[in-house]
C-alpha positions in Angstrom: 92.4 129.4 82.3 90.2 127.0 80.6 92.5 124.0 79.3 90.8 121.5 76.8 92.6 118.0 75.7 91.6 117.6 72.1 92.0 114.2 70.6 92.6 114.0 66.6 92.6 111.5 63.7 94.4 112.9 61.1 95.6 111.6 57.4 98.5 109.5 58.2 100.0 110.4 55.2 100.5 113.9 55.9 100.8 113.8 59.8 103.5 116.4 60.1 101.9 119.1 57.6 98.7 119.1 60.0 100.2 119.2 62.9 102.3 122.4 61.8 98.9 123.9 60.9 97.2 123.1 64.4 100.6 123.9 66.1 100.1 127.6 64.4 96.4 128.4 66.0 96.1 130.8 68.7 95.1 129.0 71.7 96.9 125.4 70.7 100.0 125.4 73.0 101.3 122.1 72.1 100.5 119.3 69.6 101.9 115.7 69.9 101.9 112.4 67.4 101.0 109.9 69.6 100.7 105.6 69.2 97.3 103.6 69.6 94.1 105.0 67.8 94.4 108.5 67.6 96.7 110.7 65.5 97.7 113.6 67.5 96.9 115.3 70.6 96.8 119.0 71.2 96.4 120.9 74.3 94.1 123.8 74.1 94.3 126.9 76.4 92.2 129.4 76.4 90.8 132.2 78.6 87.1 131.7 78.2 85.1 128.5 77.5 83.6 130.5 74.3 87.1 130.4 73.2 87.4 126.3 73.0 85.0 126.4 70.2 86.2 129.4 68.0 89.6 127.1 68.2 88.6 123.9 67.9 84.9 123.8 65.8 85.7 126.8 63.9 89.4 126.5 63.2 91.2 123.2 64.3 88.0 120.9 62.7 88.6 123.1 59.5 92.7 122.0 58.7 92.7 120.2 55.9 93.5 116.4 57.0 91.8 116.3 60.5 89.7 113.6 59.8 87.6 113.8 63.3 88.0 115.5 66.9 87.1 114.5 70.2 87.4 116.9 72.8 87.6 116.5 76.7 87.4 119.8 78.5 89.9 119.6 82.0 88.2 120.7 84.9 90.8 119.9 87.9 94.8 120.0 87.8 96.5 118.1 90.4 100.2 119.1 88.7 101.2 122.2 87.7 104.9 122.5 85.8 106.3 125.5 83.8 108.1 124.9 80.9 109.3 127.9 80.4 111.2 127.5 83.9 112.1 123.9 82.4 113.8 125.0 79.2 115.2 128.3 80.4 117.7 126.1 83.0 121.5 127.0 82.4 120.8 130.0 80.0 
């Protein structure tokens, strides 16, 4: 599993909207509005490394409002968690 950190600026103005749309691309399992100089942050998971770019260049770059990208591909995880484990507690 290839996981890729992508950092975005965004139009503040319409913050939510685009990070509906990024939430909703294959590949992009979470999205977060963050403080400082970026806009968001969205984690990008893939299978192949082929697949950070059809996400990212060929569909994240292209949602209306992302104003520029910078993209840091993770090569080492030192903490693995599952959510899924996480949320599903007491159900």
């Amino acid at each position: 599993m290839i996981t890729a950190i992508v950092f975005i600026q965004a139009e503040v103005s319409r913050l939510s909207d685009i990070a509906e749309q990024i939430a909703d691309i294959d590949g992009v399992s979470e999205v977060y509005s963050v403080t400082g100089e970026l806009d968001l942050v969205a984690m990008v998971r893939v299978r192949q490394i082929d697949d950070v770019a059809a996400v990212v260049a060929d569909r994240l770059n292209k949602v209306d409002g992302v104003v520029s990208t910078q993209t840091q591909i993770a090569y080492r995880a030192y903490s693995q968690h599952d959510l899924e484990d996480a949320f599903s507690i007491g159900l």
